[in-house]
N, C-alpha and C positions, 0 to 999 in steps of 0.2 A: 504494500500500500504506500504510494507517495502521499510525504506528508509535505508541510514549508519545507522541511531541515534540508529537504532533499531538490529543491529548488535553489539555482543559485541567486542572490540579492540582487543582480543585475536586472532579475524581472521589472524595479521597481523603474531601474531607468528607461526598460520598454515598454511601462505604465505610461511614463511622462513624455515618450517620443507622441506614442498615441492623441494621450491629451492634448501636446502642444499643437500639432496639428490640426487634432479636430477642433481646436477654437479656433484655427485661421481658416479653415471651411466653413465654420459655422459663422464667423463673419464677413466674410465674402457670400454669403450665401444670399445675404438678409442684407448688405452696405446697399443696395438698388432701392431698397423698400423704402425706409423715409423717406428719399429725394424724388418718387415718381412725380412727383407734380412738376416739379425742376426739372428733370430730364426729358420726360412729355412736350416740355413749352421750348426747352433749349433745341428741342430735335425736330419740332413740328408737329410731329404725331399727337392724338387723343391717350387719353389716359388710359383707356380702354387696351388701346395697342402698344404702351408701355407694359401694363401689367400681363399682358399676350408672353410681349417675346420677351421679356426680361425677368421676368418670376414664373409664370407658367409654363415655357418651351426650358428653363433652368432645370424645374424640378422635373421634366419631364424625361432632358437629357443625364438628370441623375441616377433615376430610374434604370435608364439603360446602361449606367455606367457603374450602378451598383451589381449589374445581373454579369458587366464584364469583370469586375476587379474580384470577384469570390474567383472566377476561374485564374485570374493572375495572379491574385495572392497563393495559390495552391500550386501551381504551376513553377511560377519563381520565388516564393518567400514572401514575409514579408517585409523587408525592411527594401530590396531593390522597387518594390512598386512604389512604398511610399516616399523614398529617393524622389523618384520621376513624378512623385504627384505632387508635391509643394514645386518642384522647379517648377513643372506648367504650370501652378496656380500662382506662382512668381511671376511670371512671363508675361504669361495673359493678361493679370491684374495690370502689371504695369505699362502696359502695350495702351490703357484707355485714355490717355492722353495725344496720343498720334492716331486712335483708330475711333475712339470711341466719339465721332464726329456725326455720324447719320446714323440709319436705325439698322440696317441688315450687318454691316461691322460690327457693333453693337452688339447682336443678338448672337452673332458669333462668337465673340468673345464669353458671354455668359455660359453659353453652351461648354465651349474648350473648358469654360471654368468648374461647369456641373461634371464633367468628366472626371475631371483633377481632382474635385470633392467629393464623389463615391470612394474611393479606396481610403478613405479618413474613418468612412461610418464603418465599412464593412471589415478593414484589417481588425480591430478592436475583438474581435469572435476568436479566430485562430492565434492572436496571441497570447488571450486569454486562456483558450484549451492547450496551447501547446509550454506558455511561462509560467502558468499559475496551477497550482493545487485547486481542486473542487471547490474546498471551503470559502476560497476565496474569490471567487470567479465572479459571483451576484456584486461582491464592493466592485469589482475592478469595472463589471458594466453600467454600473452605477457610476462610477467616478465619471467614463466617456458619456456620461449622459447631463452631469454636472458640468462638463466641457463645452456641449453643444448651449447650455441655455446661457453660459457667463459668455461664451462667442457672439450672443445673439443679442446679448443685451448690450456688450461693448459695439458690436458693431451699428444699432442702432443709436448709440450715442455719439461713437465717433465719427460714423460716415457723416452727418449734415454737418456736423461741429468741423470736421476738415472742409468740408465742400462751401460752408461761409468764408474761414480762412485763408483759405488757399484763391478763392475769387472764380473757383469750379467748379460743379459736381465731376469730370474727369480728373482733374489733380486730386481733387478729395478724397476718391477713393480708393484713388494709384498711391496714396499718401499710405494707406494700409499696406503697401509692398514693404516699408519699410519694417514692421513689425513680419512679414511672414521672410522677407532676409534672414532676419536675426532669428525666426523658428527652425530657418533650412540650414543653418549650422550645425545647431542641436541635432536635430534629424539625422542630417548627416554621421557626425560623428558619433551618435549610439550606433548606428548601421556598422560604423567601421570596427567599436567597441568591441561590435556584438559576436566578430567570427573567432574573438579569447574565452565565450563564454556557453555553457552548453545547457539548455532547459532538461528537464527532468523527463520531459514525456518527447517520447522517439516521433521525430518527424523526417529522416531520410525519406520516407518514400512520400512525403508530402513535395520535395523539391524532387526527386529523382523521375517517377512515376506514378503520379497521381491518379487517385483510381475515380471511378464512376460513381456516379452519384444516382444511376437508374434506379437503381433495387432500391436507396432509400424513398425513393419521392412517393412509392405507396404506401409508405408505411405512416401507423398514427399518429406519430411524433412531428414528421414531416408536416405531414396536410394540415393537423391540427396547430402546427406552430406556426405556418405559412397561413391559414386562415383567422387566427387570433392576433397574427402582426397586422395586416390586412385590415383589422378590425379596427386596431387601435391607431395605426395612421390614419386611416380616412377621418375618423373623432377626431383627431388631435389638427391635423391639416384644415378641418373646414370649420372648427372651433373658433381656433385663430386667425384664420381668415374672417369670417363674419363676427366676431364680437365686438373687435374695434369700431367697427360700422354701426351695430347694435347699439355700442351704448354712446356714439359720438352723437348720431343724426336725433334730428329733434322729435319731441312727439307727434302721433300716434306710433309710429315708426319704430323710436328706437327712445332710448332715455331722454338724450340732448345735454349730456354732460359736457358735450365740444372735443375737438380731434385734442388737444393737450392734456384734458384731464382722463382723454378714453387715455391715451398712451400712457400716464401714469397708473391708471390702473391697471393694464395691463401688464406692464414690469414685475404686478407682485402676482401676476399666474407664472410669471416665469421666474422671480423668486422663490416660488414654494417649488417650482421642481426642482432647484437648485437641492433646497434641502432634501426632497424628498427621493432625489438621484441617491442620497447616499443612505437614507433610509432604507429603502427599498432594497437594497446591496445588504443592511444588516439583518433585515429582517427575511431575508431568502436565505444567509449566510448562518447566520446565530438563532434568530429565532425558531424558524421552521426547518432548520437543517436541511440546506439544500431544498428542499420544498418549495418549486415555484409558482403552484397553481394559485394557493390564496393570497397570493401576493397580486397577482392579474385580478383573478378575480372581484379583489376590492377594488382594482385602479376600473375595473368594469362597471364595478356598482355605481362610482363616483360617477360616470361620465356618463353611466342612466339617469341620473338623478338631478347634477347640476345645470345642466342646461336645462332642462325643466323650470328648477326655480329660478333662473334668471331673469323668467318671463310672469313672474306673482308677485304683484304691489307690495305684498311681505317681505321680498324682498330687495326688490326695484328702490324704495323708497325708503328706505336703511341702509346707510353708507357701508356701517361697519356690517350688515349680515351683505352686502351684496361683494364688500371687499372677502370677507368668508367663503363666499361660494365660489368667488375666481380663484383662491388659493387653493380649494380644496380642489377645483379643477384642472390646474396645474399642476397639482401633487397627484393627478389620473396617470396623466403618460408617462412618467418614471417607474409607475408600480407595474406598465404594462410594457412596451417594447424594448425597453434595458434589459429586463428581467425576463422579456421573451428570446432575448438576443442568449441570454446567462445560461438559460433553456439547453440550447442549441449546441452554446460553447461546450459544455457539459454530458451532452447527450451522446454529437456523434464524433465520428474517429476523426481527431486531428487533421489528418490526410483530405479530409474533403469537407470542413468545416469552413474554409471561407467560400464554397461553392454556395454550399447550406444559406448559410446568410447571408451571402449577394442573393444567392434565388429567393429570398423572402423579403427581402428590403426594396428590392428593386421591383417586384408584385405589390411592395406593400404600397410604395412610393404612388405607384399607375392608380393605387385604391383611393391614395390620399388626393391624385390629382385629380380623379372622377368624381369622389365627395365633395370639394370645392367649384366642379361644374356643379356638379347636381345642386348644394345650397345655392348659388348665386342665381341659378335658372330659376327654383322656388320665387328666391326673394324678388326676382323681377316678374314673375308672372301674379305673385298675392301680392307685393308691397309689405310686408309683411316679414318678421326675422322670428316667427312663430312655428310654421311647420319646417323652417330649414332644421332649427332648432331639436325638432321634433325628431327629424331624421338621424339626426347626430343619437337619441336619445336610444332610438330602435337600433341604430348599427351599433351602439353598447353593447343594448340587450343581447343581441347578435355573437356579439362576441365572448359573453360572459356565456354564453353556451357552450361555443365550441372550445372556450378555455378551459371547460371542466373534463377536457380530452386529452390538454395539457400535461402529461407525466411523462414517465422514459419507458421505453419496454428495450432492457437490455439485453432480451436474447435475441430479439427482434433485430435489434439494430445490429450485431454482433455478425448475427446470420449472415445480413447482406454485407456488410462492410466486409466480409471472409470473402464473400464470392466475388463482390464488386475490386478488391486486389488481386483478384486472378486474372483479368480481363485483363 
């Protein structure tokens, strides 16, 4: 049985390669989103077709870039992909000041960028399964989940606050190159670290010959963790898209708190995942011992529940119960797709573990991008942030079903991982 002892402490520096990067994906991801009105008027286009090709063809080309980097992270390791993915996200990022002038360069550049930002979310799985002990695999997907919301919230601060400065929204957020510079050092140099230091759990034949992933995708664990990911991106993607809306625009509508005070409350749904990223890691870790269905499951219940009250005078018209419900909603997604990613880490053989999880991130992604069609179609066909609302409520429910499918069956997985390395 591996335990820590049997781990070398270097993991911890392949903890932090991960982190550092996934907060320069995570804000690069989200630096476009404050300034669409600015980049819309700077470039001609409607806002409509800002939000088109520069956040929704983004996450669309992440999708597909999460479904390629599970087969390159397994293929070639992980540290040469994620080499190659901060340089391009270097590149790119800094290229918007010479390209980022009309809308189709533009929309390229985002793209090259969602590319570069899949192998951020999806390495975090196999380095998990391959540098860390079981026990602690729920903190370690929890910390990369703590990573993604402090990226998202720096980058929401820093993108406009450079793009006033600088006298751009292109310098402003080419200004971000300079922090992901100084990350592709770091990066770098664990990579280089990393070929004096040997993990506990055998991944030769994860570089050498990497086996098939066929025999697993019928099995329970698979569907059911690809269907619970699925679940909990599309909630979590169309949440956040529609609530800023929700509580900006005026009544009947929506609250009419105004675009400054939605975005301040908003920060604290991304607050509480911060904590609840690491929660969620102790409480799959310590409390339930490795156990990670009612840890989803509770992040299920929430995200049946609060969106619901967000729409009842009870608590529409109570600061501090409606500041409550965004927190407990933000505290939803870290109990669920961290801890589904933990699942996974945990479940299958090392060897074909970032397949696993590029193939569910990258399903999950296309889920989250159809949940935010589907609410925004509602809200313009009712006028109305009621039945999108409603939707998010039932794709919960949804998901708090097929999470109670949620477990490991390790003969199961055994079986085929035996026959899937003979091919």
């Amino acid at each position: 049985m591996n335990t820590s002892e049997n781990y070398s402490r270097f993991r911890w520096l392949v903890l932090g390669q991960n982190v550092i990067i996934t907060m320069c994906a995570a804000f690069v991801m989200i630096s476009f989103a404050p300034l669409m009105g600015v980049i819309a008027k700077d470039l001609g286009i409607s806002i409509g077709a800002a939000s088109f090709g520069f956040m929704g063809l983004h996450m669309l080309a992440m999708a597909v870039g999460c479904l390629l980097s599970g087969n390159l992270v397994d293929r070639f390791g992980i540290f040469p992909v994620l080499n190659c993915s901060i340089a391009v996200l270097l590149v790119s990022n800094a290229s918007l000041p010479w390209l980022g002038h009309s809308y189709w360069p533009t929309v390229a550049i985002r793209v090259v960028e969602a590319l570069a930002c899949a192998p951020a979310f999806v390495a975090i799985g196999p380095a998990a399964a391959i540098w860390f002990p079981p026990r602690e695999t729920g903190a370690v997907l929890g910390v990369q989940s703590m990573a993604i919301s402090c990226g998202i919230i720096f980058g929401l601060i820093a993108s406009p606050s450079l793009a006033v400065s600088s006298g751009s929204w292109q310098t402003g957020i080419a200004l971000l190159s300079v922090g992901i510079g100084a990350a592709m050092v770091f990066v770098i140099a664990v990579s280089v670290v990393s070929k004096r230091h040997s993990p506990a759990a055998p991944v030769e034949a994860t570089i050498s010959a990497p086996a098939s992933i066929s025999k697993l995708v019928g099995t329970r664990p698979f569907i059911a963790g690809i269907l619970a990911m699925s679940c909990g991106v599309w909630t979590q993607q169309t949440f956040n898209s529609l609530t800023p809306g929700y509580l900006a625009v005026l009544p009947p509508m929506g609250l009419g708190v105004g675009a400054v005070v939605a975005g301040k409350l908003m920060t604290t749904v991304l607050v509480a995942g911060v904590i609840a990223s690491i929660l969620g890691g102790v409480l799959v870790d310590k409390v339930f011992r490795g156990q990670v269905r009612p840890v989803v499951l509770t992040g299920f219940v929430l995200f049946a529940i609060c969106p619901i009250l967000l729409m009842t005078p009870q608590i529409c018209n109570q600061r501090s119960a409606l500041i409550l419900c965004l927190m407990l909603t933000g505290a939803a997604t870290p109990f669920i797709n961290p801890v589904l990613l933990a699942f996974a880490a945990k479940t299958f053989p090392p060897s074909v573990v970032g397949r696993v999880i590029g193939s569910w991130m990258g399903v999950a992604l296309f889920s989250g991008a159809a949940g935010v069609m589907v609410g925004s179609a509602e809200l313009s066909s009712t006028g109305t942030y009621r039945l999108s609302m409603e939707i998010i409520s039932a794709i919960a429910v949804l998901g708090f079903l097929t999470a109670l499918f949620v477990y490991p069956a390790k003969e199961e997985i055994k079986e085929c991982s035996t026959c899937a390395s003979e091919i």
